[in-house]
N, C-alpha and C positions, 0 to 999 in steps of 0.2 A: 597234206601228209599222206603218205602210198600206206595201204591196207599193210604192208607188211614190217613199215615203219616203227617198229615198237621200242618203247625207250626202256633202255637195258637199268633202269633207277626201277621199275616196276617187277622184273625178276631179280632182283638184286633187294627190295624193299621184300619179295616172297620167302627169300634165302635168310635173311636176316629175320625173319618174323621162322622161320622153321627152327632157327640157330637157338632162337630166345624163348619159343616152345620146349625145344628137346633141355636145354640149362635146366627149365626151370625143373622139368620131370626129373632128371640129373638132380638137383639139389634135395627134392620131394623124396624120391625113393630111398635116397643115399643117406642124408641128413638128418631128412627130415619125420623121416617113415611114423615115427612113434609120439610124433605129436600131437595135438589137437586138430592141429590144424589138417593135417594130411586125415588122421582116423576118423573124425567127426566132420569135417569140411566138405571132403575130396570120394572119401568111403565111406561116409554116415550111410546106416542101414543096408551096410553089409556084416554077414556073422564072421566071427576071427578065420573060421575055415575058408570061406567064399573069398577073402583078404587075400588070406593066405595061395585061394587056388589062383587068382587074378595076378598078385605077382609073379607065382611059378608062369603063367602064361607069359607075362609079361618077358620074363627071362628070358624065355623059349624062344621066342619073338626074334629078341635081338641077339639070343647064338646063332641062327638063321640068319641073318643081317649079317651078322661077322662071318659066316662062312659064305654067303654070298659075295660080300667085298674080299674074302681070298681068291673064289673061284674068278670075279672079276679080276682081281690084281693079276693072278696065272694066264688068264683069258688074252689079257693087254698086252700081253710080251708075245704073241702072237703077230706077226703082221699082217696077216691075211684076215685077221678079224676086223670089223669095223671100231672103230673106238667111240666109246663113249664119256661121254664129261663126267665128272665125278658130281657136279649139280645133279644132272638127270639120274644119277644111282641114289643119291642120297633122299630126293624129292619121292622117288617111286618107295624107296623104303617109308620115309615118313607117311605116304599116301596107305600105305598099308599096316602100318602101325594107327593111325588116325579109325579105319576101317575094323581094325581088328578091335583094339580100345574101347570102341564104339559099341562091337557087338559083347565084347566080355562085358564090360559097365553094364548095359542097357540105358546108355545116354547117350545122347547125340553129342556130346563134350567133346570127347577126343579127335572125332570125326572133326568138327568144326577148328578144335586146333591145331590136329596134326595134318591133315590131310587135304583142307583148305588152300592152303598156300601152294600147296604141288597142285593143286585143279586148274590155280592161277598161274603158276610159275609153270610149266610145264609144257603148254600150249606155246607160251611167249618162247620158250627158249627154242622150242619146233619152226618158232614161224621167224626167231632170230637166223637159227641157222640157216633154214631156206633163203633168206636174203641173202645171207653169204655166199649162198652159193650160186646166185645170180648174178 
């Protein structure tokens, strides 16, 4: 097997594991905010304000994210730009949501679920393309 041989079921298993991370925050935030489970579970021993200030961040975050994927979308209709996969935008997002998470909580959580998969996914899809281009 060549060093560069990487089977595309392992970024594809990272993509999928990002997809089912971010749902689940999706459902958490959305849904589920005022439950047990998210207040006492997920933010036990934080105060209503700190709650409060950790979503505002959170928000913040991904208008960032959304105005990043316009400036990208604007970016792409360029030709003289290089193009990038929409994987590798989405992974660098979560890499930084994961990181960011991580430091608002003060737990290594988010980190380990958001940002994980882009550390693995990432790399692979660097070293898939390079083969392609061999």
């Amino acid at each position: 097997m060549n060093f560069l041989s990487i089977p595309k079921y392992w970024i594809n298993f990272c993509l999928v594991w990002a997809v089912v991370v971010h749902l689940f925050f999706l459902v958490a935030e959305m849904f589920l905010w005022q439950t047990s489970f998210v207040q006492e579970t997920l933010l036990g021993g934080f105060t209503i304000a700190q709650k409060a200030e950790i979503l505002a961040h959170n928000v913040g975050l991904y208008n960032g994210f959304l105005s990043a994927g316009a400036l990208w979308g604007l970016l792409a209709m360029n030709p003289k730009i290089p193009k990038v996969k929409p994987a590798v935008f989405i992974l660098v997002c979560a890499f930084v949501a994961g990181i960011y998470g991580s430091i608002s909580l003060g737990r290594p959580t988010a980190f380990l679920l958001q940002s994980l998969p882009s550390i693995i996914a990432l790399p692979l899809i660097w070293l898939d393309n390079h083969k392609e281009q061999q």
